[in-house]
C-alpha positions in Angstrom: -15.9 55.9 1.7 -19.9 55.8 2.5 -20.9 53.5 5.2 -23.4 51.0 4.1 -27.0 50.9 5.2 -26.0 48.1 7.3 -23.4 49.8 8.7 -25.6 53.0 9.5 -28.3 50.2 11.4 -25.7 49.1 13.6 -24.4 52.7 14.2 -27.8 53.6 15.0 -28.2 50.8 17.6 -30.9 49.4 15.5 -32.0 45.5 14.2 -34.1 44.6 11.5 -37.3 42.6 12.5 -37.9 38.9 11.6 -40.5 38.9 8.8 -43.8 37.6 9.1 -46.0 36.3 6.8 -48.8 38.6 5.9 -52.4 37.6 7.2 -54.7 37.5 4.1 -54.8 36.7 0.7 -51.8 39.2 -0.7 -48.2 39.3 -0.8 -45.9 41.5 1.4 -44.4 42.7 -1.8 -44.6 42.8 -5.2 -41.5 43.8 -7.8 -42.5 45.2 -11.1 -39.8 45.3 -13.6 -37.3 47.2 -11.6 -39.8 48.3 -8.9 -40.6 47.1 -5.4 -44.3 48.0 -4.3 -44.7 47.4 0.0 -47.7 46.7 1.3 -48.4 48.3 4.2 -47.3 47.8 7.5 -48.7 48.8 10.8 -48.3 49.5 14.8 -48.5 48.4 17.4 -49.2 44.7 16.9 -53.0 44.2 18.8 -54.9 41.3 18.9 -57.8 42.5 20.5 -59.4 45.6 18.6 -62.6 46.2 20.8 -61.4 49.3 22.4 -58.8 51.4 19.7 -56.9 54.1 21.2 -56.8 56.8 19.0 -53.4 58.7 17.8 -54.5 62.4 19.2 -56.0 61.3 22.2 -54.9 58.2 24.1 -51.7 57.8 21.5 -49.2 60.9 21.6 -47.7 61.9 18.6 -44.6 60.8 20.0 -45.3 57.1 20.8 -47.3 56.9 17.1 -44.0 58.4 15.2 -41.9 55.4 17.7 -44.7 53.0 15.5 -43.6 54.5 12.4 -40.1 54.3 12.6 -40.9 50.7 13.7 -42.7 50.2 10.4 -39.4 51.5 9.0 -37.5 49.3 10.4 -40.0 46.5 8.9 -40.1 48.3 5.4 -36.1 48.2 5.6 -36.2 44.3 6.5 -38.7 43.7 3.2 -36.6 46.0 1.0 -33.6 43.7 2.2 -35.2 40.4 2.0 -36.8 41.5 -1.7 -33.5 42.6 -3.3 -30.9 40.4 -1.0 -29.1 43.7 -0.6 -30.2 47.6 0.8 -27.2 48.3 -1.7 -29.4 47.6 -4.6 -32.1 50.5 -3.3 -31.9 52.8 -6.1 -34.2 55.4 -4.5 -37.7 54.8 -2.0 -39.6 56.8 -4.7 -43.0 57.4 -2.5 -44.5 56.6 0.8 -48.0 57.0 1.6 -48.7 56.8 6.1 -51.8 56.8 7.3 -52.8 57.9 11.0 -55.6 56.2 13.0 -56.6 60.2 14.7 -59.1 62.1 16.3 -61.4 64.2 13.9 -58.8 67.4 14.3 -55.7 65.5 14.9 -53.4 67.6 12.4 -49.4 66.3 13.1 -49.8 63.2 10.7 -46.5 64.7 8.8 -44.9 64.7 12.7 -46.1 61.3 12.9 -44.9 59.7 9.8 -41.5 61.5 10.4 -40.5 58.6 12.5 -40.6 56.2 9.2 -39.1 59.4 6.7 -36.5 59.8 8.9 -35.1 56.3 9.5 -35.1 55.7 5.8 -33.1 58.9 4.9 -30.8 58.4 8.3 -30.1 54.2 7.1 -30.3 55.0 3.1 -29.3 58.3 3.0 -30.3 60.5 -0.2 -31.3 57.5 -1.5 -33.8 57.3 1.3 -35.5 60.7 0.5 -39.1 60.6 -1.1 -42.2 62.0 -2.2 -44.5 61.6 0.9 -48.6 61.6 1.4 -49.5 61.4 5.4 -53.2 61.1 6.3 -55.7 61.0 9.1 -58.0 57.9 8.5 -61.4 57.1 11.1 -59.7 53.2 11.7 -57.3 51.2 10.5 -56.9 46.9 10.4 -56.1 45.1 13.4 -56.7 48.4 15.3 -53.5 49.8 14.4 -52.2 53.6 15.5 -49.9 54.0 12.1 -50.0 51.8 8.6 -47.3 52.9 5.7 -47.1 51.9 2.7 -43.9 52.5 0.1 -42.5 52.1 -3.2 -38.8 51.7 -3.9 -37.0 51.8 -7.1 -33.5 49.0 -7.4 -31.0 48.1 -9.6 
């Protein structure tokens, strides 16, 4: 028998976060006939953006792919509250990250590993998906890593 995605969370040592309501005029999801759209997430939470570290210089690519699995853990906790189940997760059909970088930054694909991974280690082929990771100049709230996904449910 396959352990649940619930069961793999606690097996990895890992919570899902409270969710918080989102800051502007849109919705933390949307579900479209038998699709869940996610807006995106990012990390690390800052409330003061005057002076933005940058993923490449002041951010290694290891502490910006511990944001992205964070954001996983957040895209996990929307899936859940969304469908009431991660059962119901059909497939996550796409995921698009995007890396606030240095002009020649090029381990966005390390970096957005830390989401891909979690959701193929707590979903497991189910968890798999198509995948764009990009360098962008800046990002809202001064954020290192925002991610973005589509899932598909039953």
């Amino acid at each position: 028998m396959q352990a649940t995605a619930d069961e793999r969370l606690r097996a990895l040592g890992l919570t899902l976060p409270a969710i918080t309501q989102p800051r502007g005029t849109f919705r933390a999801y949307v579900i479209s006939g038998s699709m869940l759209y996610l807006s995106g997430k990012g990390a690390p939470l800052r409330e003061d953006a005057a002076v933005v570290p940058k993923v490449g210089a002041e951010v290694s690519v290891e502490q910006a792919r511990a944001y992205a699995q964070e954001i996983g853990l957040y895209l996990l906790a929307l899936m859940k509250e969304a469908l009431g189940d991660l059962g119901r997760v059909q497939r996550v059909v796409k995921v698009f990250g995007m890396v606030n970088a240095t002009p020649h930054f090029t381990s966005h694909t390390e970096v957005v590993n830390g989401c891909s991974d979690l959701l193929v280690a707590v979903l497991g082929e189910r968890g798999e998906h198509a995948r764009s990771a990009i360098g962008v100049g800046s990002l809202p709230k001064g954020f290192a890593v925002e991610i973005e996904a589509v899932v598909e449910f039953a």
